[in-house]
KEKE-3310 file (N, C-alpha, C; in steps of 0.2 Angstrom, whole numbers, plus 5000, padded with zeros to 4 digits):
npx = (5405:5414:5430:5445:5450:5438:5431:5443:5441:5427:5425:5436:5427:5418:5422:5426:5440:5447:5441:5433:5437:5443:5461:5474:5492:5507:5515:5509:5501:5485:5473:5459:5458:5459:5467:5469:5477:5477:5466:5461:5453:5451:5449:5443:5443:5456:5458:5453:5457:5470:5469:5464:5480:5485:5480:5484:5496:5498:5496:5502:5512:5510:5510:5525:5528:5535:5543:5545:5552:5549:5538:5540:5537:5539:5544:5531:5519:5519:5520:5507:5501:5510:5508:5495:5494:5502:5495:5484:5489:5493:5480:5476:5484:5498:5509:5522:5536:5537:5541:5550:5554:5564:5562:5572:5586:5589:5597:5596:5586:5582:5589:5594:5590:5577:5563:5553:5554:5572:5580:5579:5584:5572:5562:5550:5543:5532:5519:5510:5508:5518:5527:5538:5547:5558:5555:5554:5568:5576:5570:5576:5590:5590:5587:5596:5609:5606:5609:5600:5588:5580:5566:5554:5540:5525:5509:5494:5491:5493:5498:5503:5509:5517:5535:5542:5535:5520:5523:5535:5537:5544:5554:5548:5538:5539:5533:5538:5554:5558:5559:5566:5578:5581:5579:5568:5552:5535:5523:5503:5485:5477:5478:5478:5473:5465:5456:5449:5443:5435:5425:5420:5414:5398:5392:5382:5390:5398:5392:5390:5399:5405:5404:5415:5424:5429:5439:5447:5452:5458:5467:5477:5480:5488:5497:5503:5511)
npy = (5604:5593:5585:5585:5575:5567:5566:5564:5549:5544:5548:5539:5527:5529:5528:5514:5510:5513:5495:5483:5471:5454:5455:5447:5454:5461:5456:5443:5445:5445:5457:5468:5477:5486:5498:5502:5512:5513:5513:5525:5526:5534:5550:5560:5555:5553:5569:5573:5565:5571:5583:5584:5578:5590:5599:5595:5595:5609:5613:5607:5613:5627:5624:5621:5611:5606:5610:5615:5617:5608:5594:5577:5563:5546:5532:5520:5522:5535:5546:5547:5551:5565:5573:5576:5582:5592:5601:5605:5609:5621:5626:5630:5642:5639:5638:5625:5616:5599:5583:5568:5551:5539:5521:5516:5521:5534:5534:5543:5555:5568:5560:5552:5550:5558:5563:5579:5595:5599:5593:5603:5614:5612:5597:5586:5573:5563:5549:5534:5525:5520:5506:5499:5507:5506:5513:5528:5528:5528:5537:5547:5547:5548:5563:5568:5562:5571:5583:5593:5594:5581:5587:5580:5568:5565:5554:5546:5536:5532:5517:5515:5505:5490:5485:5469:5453:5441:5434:5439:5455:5470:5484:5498:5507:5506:5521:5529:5524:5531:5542:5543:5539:5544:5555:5562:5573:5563:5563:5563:5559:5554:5540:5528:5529:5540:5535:5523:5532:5540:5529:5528:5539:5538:5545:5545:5537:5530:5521:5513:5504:5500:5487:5481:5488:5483:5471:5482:5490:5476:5472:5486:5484:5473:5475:5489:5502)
npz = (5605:5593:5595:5586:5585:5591:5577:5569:5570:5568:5555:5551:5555:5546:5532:5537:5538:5549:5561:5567:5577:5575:5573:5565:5569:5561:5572:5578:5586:5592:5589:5593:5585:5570:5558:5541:5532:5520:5514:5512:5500:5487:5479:5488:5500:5503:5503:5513:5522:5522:5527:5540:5544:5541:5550:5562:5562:5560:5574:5581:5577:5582:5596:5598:5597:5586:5573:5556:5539:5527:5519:5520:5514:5513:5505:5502:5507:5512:5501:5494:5506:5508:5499:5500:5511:5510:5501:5507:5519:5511:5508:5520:5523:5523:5514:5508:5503:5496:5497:5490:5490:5480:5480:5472:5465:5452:5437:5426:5418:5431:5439:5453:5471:5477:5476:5469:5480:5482:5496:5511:5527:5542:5542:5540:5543:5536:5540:5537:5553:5565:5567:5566:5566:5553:5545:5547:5550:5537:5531:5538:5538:5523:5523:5530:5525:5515:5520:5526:5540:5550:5558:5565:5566:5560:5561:5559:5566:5583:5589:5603:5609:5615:5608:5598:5601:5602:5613:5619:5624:5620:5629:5627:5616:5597:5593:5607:5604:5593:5597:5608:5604:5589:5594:5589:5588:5590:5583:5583:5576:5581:5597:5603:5614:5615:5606:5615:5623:5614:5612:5626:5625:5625:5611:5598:5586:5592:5602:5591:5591:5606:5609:5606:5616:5630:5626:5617:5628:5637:5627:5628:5640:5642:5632:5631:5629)
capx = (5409:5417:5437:5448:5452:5433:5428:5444:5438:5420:5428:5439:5424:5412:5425:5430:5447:5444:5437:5432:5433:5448:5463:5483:5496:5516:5520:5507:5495:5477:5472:5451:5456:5464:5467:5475:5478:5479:5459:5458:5456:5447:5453:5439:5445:5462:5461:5449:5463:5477:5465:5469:5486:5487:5477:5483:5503:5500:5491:5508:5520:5510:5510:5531:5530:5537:5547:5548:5552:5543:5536:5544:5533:5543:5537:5527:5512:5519:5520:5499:5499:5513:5507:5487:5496:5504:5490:5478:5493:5491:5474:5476:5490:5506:5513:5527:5540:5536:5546:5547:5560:5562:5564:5581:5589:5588:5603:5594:5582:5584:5592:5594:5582:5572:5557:5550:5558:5576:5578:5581:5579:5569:5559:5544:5543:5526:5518:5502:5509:5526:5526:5546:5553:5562:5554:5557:5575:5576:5571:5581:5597:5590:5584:5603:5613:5606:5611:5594:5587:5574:5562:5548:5536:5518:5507:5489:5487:5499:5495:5504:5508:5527:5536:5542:5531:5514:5525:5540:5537:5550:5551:5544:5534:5541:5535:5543:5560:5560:5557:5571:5584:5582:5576:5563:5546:5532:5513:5498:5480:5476:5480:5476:5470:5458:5450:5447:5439:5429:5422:5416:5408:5391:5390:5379:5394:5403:5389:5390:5408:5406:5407:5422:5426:5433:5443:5451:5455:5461:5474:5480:5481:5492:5503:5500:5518)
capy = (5603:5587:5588:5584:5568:5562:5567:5558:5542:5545:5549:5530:5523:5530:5525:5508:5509:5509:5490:5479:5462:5451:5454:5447:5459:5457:5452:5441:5447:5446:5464:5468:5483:5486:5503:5503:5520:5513:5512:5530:5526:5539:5557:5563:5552:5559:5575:5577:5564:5576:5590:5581:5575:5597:5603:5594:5598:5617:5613:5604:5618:5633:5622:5620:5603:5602:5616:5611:5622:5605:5590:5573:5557:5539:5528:5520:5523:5541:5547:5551:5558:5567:5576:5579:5586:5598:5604:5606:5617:5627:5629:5633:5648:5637:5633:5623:5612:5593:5579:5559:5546:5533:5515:5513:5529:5532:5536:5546:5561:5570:5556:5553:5546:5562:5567:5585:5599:5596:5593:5610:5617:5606:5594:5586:5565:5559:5542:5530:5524:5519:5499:5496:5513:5505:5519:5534:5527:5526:5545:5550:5545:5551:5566:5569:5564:5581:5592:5593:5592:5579:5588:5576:5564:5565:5550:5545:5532:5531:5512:5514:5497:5489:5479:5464:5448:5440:5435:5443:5462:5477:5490:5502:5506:5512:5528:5531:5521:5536:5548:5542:5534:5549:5561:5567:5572:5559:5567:5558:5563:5551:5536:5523:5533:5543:5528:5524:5541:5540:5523:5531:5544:5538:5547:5538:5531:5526:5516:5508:5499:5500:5480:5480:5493:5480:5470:5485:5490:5471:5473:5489:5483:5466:5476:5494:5506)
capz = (5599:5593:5596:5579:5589:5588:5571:5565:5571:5565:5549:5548:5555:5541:5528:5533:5537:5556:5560:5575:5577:5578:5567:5566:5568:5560:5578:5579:5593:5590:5591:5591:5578:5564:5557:5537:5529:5512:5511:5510:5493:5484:5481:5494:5507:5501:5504:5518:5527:5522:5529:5546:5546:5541:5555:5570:5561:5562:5581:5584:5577:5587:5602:5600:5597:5578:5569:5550:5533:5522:5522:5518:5512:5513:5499:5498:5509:5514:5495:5492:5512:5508:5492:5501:5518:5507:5497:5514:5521:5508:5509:5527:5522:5524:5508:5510:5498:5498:5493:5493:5491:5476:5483:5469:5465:5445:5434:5419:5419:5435:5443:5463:5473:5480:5468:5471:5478:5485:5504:5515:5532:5544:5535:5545:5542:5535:5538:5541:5558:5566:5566:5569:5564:5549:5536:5547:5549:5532:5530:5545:5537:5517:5526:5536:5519:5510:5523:5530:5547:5552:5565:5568:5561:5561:5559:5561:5575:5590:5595:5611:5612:5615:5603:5600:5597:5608:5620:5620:5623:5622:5636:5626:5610:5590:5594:5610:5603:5588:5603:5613:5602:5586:5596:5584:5592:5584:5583:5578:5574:5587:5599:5608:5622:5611:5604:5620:5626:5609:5615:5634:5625:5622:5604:5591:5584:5596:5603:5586:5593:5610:5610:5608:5620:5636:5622:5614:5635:5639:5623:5629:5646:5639:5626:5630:5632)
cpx = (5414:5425:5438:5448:5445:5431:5433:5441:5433:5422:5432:5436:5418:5417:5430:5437:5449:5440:5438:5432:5441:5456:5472:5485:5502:5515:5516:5502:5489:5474:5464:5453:5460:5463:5471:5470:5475:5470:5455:5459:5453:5449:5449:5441:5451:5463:5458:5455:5469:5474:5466:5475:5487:5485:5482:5496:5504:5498:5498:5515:5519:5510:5521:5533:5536:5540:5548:5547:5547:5542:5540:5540:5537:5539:5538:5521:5515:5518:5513:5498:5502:5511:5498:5488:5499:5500:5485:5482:5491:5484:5474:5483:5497:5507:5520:5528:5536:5539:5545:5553:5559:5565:5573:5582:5588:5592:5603:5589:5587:5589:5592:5589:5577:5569:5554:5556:5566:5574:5582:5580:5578:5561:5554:5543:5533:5523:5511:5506:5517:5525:5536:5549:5557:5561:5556:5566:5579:5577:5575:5588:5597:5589:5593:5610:5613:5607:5606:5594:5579:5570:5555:5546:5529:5513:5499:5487:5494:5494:5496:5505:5517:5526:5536:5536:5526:5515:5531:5541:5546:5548:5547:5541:5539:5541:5541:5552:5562:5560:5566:5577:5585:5582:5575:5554:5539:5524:5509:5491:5477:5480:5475:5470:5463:5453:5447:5442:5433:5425:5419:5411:5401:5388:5386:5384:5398:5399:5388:5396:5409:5404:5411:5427:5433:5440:5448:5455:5459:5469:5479:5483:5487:5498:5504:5509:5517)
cpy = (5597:5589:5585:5576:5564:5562:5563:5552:5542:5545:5542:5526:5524:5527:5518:5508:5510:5503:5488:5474:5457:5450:5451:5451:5454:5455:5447:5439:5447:5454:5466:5475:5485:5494:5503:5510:5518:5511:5518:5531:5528:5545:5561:5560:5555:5563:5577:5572:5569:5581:5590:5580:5585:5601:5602:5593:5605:5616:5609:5609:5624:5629:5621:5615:5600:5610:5611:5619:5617:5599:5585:5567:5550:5535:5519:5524:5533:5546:5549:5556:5565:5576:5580:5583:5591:5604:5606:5610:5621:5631:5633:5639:5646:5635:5631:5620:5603:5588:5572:5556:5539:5527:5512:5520:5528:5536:5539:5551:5566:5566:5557:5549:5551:5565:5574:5589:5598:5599:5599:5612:5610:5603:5587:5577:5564:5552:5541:5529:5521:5511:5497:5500:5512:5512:5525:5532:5530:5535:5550:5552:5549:5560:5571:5569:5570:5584:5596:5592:5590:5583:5585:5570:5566:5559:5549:5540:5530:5522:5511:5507:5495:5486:5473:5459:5446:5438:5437:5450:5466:5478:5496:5502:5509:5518:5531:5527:5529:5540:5550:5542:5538:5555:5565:5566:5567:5563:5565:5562:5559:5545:5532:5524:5536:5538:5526:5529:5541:5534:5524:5537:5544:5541:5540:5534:5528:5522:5511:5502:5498:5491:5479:5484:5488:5477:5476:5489:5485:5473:5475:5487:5478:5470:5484:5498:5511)
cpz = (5599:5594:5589:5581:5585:5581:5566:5565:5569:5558:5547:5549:5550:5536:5528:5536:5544:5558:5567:5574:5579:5572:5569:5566:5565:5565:5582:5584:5590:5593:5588:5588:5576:5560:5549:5534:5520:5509:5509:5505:5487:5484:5487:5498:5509:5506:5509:5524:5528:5526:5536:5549:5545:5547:5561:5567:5564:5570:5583:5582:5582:5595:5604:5598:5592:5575:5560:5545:5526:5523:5518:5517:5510:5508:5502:5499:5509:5507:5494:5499:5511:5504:5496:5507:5514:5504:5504:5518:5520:5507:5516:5527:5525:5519:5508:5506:5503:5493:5496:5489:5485:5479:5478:5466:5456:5444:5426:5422:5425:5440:5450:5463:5477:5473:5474:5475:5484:5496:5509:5520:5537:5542:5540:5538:5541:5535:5540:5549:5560:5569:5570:5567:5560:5544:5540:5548:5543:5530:5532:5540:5528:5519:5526:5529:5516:5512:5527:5536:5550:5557:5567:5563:5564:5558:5559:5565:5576:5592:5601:5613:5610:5609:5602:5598:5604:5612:5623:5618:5625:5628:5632:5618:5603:5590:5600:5607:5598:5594:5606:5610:5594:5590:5591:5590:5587:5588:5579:5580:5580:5591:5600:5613:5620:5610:5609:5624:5621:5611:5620:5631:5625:5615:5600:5590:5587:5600:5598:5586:5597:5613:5612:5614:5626:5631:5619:5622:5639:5634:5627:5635:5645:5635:5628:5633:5636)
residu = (UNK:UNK:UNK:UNK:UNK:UNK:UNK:UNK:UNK:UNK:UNK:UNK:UNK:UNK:UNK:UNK:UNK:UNK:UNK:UNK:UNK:UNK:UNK:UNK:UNK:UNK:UNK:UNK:UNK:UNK:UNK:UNK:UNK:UNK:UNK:UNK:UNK:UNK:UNK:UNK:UNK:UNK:UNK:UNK:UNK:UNK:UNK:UNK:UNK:UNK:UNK:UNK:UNK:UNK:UNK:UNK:UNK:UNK:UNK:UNK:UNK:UNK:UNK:UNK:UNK:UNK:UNK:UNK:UNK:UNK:UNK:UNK:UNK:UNK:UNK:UNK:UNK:UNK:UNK:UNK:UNK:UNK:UNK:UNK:UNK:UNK:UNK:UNK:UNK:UNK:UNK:UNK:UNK:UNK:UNK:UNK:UNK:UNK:UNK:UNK:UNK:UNK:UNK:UNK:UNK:UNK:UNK:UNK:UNK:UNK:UNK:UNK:UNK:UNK:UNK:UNK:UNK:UNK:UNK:UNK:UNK:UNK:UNK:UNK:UNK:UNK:UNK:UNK:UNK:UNK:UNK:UNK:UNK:UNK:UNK:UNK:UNK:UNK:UNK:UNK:UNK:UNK:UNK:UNK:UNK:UNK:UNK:UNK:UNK:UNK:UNK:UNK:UNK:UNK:UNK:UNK:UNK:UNK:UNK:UNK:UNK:UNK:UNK:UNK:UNK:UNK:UNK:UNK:UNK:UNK:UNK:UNK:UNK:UNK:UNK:UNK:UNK:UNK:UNK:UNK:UNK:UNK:UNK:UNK:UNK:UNK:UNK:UNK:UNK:UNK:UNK:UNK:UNK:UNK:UNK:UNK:UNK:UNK:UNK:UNK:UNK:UNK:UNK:UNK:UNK:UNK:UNK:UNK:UNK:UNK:UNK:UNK:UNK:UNK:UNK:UNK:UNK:UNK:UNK:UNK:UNK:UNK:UNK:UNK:UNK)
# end
């Protein structure tokens, strides 16, 4: 039986949003794969992503990992994750409160800058991936203002790799920075590592990528935290 791990990857490589070949990053690096969120751009893509980011949240609360009362979605990206991790909860007998953040506060209707239900309890951070930790800061502190208590994030790919720029690396990586320097725990649907593992498998699809296999291992090996 496939792990959640490989079926994710099977699932961003049948949809595209997993790629190979040779792409920029912000910091400059040529990095042989590129991973964006924002392609799961269909309500089926949707909700069978959300269906993920929900699995391997419960599989991170019964392991100890992550304590939360609801879920929290930073806008922009985290705003659709936010709302399809909620509903795939509930299908799986967690229903939980979910809420998301307007980028300028408004001073009519309800006003504030939190849309959906107010912020309470411990409150479980949603994103695509942690790039410089600005957006969970961001939530950290919108999160901390209400009276709430941040207890984690949850992502969809750990890249594992320092910061910083192609020649000037950190000591360590966004995720662990959030780890150490918030102390919130960060949990992802995969890494680095995974992809890597999915790549040795031998499976059909993963010989469909298994070119790139040594370059996605030189990277790691060059940027890798």
């Amino acid at each position: 039986m496939q792990t959640i791990q490989q079926q994710f990857i099977e699932f961003a490589l049948e949809a595209d949003v997993l790629r190979f070949g040779e792409f920029k990053t912000k910091a400059g690096r040529l990095s042989p794969y590129f991973f964006n969120a924002g392609l799961f751009n269909t309500g089926a893509l949707l909700d069978k992503l959300g269906a993920f980011y929900a699995q391997t949240l419960l599989a991170a609360r019964d392991a100890g990992k992550i304590e939360f009362d609801m879920i929290f979605g930073p806008a922009y990206k985290g705003i659709p994750l936010a709302a399809s991790v909620a509903i795939n909860l509930s299908r799986l007998g967690c229903d939980v409160p979910w809420a998301f953040n307007r980028k300028e506060a408004k001073d009519h209707g309800e006003g504030g800058v939190i849309v959906g239900s107010p912020l309470k309890g411990k409150i479980v951070i949603i994103d695509d991936v942690i790039s410089a930790g600005t957006s969970v800061r961001e939530s950290v502190k919108i999160i901390t203002n209400a009276g709430a208590t941040p207890s984690g994030v949850l992502i969809a790919v750990d890249r594992m790799e320092r910061g910083g720029t192609a020649t000037e690396l950190t000591a360590t990586s966004a995720v662990q920075d959030v780890e150490e320097h918030l102390g919130l725990s960060v949990v992802s649907i995969i890494s680095l590592k995974d992809l890597l593992a999915f790549m040795d498998s031998g499976s059909e699809k993963a010989q469909s990528v298994a070119q790139y296999r040594n370059a996605v291992a030189a990277y790691r090996q060059k940027y890798g935290a």
